[in-house]
KEMIGU-187095 format. One record per residue: x, y, z of N, C-alpha, C in turn; chain. Coordinates in steps of 0.2 Angstrom, whole numbers, plus 2048, in hexadecimal, padded with zeros to 3 digits. Layout:
X,Y,Z,X,Y,Z,X,Y,Z,A;
...
END
This chain:
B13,2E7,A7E,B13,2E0,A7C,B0D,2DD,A7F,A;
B09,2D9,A7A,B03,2D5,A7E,B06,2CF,A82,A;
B01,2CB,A84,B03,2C6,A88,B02,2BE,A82,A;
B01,2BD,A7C,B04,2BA,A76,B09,2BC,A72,A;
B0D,2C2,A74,B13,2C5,A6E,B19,2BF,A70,A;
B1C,2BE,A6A,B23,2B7,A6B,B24,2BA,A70,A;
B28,2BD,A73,B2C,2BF,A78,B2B,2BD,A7F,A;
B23,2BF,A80,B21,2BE,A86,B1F,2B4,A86,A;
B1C,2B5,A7F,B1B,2AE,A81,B22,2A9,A81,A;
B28,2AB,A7C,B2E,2A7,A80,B2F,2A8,A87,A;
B30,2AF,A8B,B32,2AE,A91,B2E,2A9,A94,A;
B26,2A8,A93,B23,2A4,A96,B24,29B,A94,A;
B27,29C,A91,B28,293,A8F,B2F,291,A92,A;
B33,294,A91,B3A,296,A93,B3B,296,A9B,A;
B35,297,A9E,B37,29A,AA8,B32,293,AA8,A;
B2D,291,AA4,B2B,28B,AA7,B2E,285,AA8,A;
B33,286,AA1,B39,280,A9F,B3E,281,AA6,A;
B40,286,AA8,B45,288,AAE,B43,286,AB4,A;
B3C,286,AB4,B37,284,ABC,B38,27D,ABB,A;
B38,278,AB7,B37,270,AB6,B40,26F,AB6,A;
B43,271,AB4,B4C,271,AB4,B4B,272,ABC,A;
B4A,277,ABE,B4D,279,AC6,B48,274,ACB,A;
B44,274,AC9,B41,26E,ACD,B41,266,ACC,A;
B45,263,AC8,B44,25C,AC4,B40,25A,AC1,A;
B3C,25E,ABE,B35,25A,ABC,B35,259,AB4,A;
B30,256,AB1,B30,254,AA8,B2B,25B,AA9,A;
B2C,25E,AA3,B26,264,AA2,B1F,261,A9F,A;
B1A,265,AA2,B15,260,AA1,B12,261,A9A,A;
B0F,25E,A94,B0D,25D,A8F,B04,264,A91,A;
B01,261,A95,AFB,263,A96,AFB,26B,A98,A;
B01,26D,A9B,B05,274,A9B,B09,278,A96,A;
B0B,273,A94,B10,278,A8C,B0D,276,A88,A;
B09,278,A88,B04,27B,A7F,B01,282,A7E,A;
AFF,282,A79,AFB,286,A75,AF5,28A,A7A,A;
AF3,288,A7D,AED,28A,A83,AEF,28E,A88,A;
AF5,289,A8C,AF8,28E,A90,AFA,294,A91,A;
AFC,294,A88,AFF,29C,A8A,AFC,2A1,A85,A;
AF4,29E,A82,AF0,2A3,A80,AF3,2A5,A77,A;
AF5,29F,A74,AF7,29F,A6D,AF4,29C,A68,A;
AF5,29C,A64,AF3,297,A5E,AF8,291,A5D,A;
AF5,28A,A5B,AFB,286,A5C,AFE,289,A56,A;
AFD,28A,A51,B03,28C,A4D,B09,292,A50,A;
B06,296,A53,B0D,29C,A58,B0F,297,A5D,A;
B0C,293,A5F,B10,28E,A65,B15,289,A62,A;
B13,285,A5C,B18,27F,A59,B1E,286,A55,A;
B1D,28B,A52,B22,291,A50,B26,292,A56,A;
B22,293,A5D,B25,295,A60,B2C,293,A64,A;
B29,28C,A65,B2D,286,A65,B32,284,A62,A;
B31,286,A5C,B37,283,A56,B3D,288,A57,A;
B38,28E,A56,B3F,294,A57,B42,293,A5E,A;
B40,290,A62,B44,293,A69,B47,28C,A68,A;
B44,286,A65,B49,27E,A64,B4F,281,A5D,A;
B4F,285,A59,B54,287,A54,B58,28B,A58,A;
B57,290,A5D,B5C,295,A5E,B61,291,A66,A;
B5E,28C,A66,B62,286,A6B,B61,289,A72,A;
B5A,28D,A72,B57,28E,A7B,B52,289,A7D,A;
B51,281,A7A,B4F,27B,A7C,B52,278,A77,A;
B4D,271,A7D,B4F,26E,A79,B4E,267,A7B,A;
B4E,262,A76,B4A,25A,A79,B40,25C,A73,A;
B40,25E,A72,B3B,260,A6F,B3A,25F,A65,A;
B38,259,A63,B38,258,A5C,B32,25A,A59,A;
B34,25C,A53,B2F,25F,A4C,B30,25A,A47,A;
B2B,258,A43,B29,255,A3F,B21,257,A3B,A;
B26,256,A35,B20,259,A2F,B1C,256,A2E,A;
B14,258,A30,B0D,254,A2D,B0A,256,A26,A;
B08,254,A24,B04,255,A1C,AFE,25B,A1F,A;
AFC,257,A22,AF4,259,A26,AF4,260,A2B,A;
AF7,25D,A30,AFB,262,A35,AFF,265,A36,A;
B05,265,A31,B07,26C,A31,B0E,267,A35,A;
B10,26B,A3A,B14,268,A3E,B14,266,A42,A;
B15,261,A46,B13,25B,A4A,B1B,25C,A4F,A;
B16,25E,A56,B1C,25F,A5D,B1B,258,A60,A;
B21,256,A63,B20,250,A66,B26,250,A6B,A;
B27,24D,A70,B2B,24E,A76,B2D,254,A79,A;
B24,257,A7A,B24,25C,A80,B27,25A,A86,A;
B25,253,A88,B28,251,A8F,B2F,252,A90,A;
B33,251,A8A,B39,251,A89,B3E,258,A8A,A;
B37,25E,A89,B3A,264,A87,B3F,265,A8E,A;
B45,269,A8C,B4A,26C,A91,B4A,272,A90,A;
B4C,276,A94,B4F,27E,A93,B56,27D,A93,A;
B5B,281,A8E,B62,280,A8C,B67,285,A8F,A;
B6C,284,A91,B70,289,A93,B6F,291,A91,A;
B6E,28F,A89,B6D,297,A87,B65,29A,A88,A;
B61,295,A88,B5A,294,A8D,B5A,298,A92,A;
B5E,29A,A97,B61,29A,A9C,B62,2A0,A9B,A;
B67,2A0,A98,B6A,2A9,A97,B64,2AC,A97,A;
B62,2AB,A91,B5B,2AE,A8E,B57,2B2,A92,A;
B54,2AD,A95,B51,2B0,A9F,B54,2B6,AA2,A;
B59,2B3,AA4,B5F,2B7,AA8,B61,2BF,AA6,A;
B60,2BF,A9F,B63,2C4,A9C,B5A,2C9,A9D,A;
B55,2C7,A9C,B4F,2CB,A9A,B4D,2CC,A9F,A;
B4D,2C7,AA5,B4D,2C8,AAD,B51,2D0,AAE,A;
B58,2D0,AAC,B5D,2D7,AAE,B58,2DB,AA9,A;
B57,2DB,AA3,B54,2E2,AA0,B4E,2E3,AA3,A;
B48,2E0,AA6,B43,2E1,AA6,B45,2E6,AAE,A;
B49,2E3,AB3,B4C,2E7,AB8,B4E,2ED,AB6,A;
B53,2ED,AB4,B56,2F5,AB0,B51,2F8,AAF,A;
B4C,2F6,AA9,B46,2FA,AA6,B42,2FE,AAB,A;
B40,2FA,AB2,B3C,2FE,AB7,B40,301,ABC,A;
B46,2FF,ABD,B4A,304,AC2,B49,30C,ABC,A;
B4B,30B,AB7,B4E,311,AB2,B45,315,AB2,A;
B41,310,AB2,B3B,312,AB1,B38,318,AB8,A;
B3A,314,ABD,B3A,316,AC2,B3E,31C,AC5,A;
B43,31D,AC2,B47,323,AC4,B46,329,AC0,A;
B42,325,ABA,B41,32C,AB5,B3A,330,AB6,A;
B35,32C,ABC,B2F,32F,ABE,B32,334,AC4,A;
B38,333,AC6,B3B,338,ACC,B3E,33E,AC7,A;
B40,33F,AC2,B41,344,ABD,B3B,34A,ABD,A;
B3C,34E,ABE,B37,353,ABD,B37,354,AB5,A;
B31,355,AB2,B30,359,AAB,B31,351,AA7,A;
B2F,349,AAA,B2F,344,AA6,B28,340,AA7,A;
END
């Protein structure tokens, strides 16, 4: 996986959303965009919409522009969601498992 593939860049927007929840802060506008995490705005408003569709934020509006496509508005506002949450949690334990499993199988002779 590179470091633009959806996955890595959800985690990435999803643990930053986690870090302004666990510390009470609004997320910053000038930090959750498109720059930050090395995309295109278009992967970044997609990216956003699908993580605000599958109900892992939230507080974050879309609006249709003629000109520009889709128009993000209330980053400030963004939250990470219960199942936001899970989401972490869960990828946190496989990426765990993956290198103990990783790690046990370099102990394997003939792997």
């Amino acid at each position: 996986m590179g470091n633009n593939d959806f996955f890595t860049v959800t985690y990435k927007i999803l643990s930053y959303l986690k870090y302004c929840y666990e510390n009470g802060i609004n997320p910053d506008p000038n930090i959750l965009n498109a720059d930050t995490f090395n995309i295109s705005k278009v992967q970044f408003v997609n990216t956003l919409q699908m993580l605000s569709d599958h109900g892992y934020i939230s507080g974050v509006r879309f609006t249709s522009a003629k000109i520009e496509g889709i128009v993000i508005s209330g980053l400030h506002n963004a939250s990470i969601t219960v199942e936001g949450l899970q989401y972490l949690a869960e990828n946190t334990m496989m990426k765990k498992a993956y290198k103990i499993f990783k790690e046990f199988r370099d102990w394997l002779p003939g792997y």
